[in-house]
C-alpha positions, 0 to 999 in steps of 0.5 A, a space after each residue: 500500500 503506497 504511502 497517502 503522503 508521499 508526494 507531500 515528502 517530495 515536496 517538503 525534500 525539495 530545497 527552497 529558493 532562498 529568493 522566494 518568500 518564506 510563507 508565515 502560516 497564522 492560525 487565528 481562534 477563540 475558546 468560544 464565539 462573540 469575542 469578534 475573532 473573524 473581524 480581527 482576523 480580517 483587519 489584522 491581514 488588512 493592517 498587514 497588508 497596509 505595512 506591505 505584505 501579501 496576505 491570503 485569508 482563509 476562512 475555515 470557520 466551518 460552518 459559521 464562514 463569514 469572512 465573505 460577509 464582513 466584506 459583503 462578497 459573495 464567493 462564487 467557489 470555496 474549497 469544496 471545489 478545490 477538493 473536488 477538483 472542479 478548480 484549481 487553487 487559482 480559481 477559488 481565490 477572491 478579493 474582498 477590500 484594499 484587493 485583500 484575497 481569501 479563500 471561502 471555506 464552507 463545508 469544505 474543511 469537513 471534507 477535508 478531513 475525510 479525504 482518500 490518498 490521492 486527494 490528500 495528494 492533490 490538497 497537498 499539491 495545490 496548497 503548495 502552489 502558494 508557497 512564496 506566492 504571500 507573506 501571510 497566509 491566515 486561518 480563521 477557524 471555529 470557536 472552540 477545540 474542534 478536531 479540525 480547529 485542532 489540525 489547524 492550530 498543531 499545523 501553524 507556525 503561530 496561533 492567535 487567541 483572541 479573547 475578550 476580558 469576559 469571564 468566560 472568555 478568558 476560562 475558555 481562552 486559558 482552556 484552549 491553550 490547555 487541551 491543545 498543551 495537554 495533548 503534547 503540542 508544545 511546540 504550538 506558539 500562542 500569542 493573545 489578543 484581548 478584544 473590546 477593552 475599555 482601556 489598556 490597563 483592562 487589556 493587561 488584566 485579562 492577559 496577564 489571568 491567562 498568562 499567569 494560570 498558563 505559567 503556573 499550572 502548564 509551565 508555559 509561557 503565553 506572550 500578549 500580542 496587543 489589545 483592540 480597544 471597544 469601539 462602536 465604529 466596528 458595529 457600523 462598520 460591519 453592518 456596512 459589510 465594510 471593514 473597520 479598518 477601510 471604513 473608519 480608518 482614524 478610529 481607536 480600534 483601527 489605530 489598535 489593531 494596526 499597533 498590534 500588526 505592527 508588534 506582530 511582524 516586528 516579532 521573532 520569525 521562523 528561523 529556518 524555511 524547512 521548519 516552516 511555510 506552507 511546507 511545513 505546515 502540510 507536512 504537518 497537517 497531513 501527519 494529522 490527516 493520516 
């Protein structure tokens, strides 16, 4: 029986071309819904691409997509097409505001998990079309620990937990980075990012209960990427179906969101191109999907 990820081995075998980008994979969740994670990771690729990088987004909320709806566009095709080989990886990607691309999800990402060998191949071999092609590629996922929320995370070079300082958002934050931990994952990197605070010394509180209890009970180290400050321009914006970042681009959250983008790429990077990339997060990916 031939081994399901063997052309995944030839891909990762082969050397890169030191003057092709390294390719950062960022998985963005939450420990539970309402805490505003799709529309940070939506402004924080836009605040990304302000700086001068290329961003791709990939919405793998399954079930609760709605990137697409936050910019008002209606994808013509998402993964599912991909995995059914009706589209190439080209032709499933659209752009939204400021030109920004993403890839809808839908119930693609469920069946992702139950792909046969020569799927997996072609996932692989798709997917690794976009090596070099972007700066950042960013996975909003699910709420919560699902197993395909799980696959992303273990996946990743970096994760981003987004919180807010509501008391089940930050027990369901520390429990998150708990589960993913307790099951051996340690190399995940998680970074925090508290949303909707009133003010920068609410922001460092919350962090600082998470960091603190993740320190204490697991023995790691849990750094804050930033806050985003509570702002009513992001509820206009969003039933504007226009990012608040583009829509109100002077405003306290838009000015928080493009602090902590720029903290984010002025942060320790992926020290060897093997170990990272969209080659090493299928590598990765496909050990899980095995």
């Amino acid at each position: 029986m031939s081994d399901q990820a063997q052309s995944l081995r030839n891909l990762v075998r082969s050397q890169s071309d030191p003057n092709v980008r390294n390719t950062r994979i960022i998985t963005v969740t939450s420990g539970k819904g309402g805490v505003g994670k799709s529309n940070f990771t939506l402004n924080f690729a836009l605040s990304l691409q302000k700086q001068g990088y290329k961003v791709l987004v990939f919405d793998a909320d399954i079930g609760l997509a709605n990137i697409d709806l936050l910019m008002g566009v209606s994808p013509k095709y998402s993964l599912y097409h991909l995995l059914k080989r009706e589209k190439t990886i080209w032709e499933i990607i659209h752009k939204g505001y400021n030109d920004l691309e993403f890839i809808a999800g839908g119930s693609g990402f469920n069946d992702l998990m139950r792909l046969t060998e020569a799927e997996v191949d072609y996932f692989a071999e798709q997917v690794n079309q976009l090596n070099g092609y972007v700066d950042f590629i960013i996975f909003d996922t699910g709420a919560g620990l699902s197993k395909e929320t799980l696959k992303f995370i273990v996946a990743a070079t970096d994760t981003i937990v987004v919180t807010t300082p509501e008391p089940t958002a930050i027990t369901d934050a520390y429990a998150i980075i708990k589960m993913v931990h307790s099951q051996g994952h340690h190399h995940v990197r998680f970074q925090l990012v508290v949303n909707r605070v009133t003010e920068t010394h609410e922001g460092k509180q919350t962090a600082d209960k998470i960091s603190l209890v993740a320190k204490q009970f697991l023995n790691l180290d849990i750094p804050t990427l930033g806050f985003v400050e509570d702002d009513i321009s992001v509820s206009k914006a969003v039933k504007k179906q226009i990012p608040f970042t583009v829509a109100f681009p002077a405003c306290v959250a838009t000015r928080s969101i493009e602090r902590l983008a720029g903290r984010f790429v002025s942060g320790p990077m992926v020290p060897e191109p093997q170990n990272g990339g969209v080659k090493g997060f299928l590598s990765k990916m496909m050990k899980l999907l095995r």
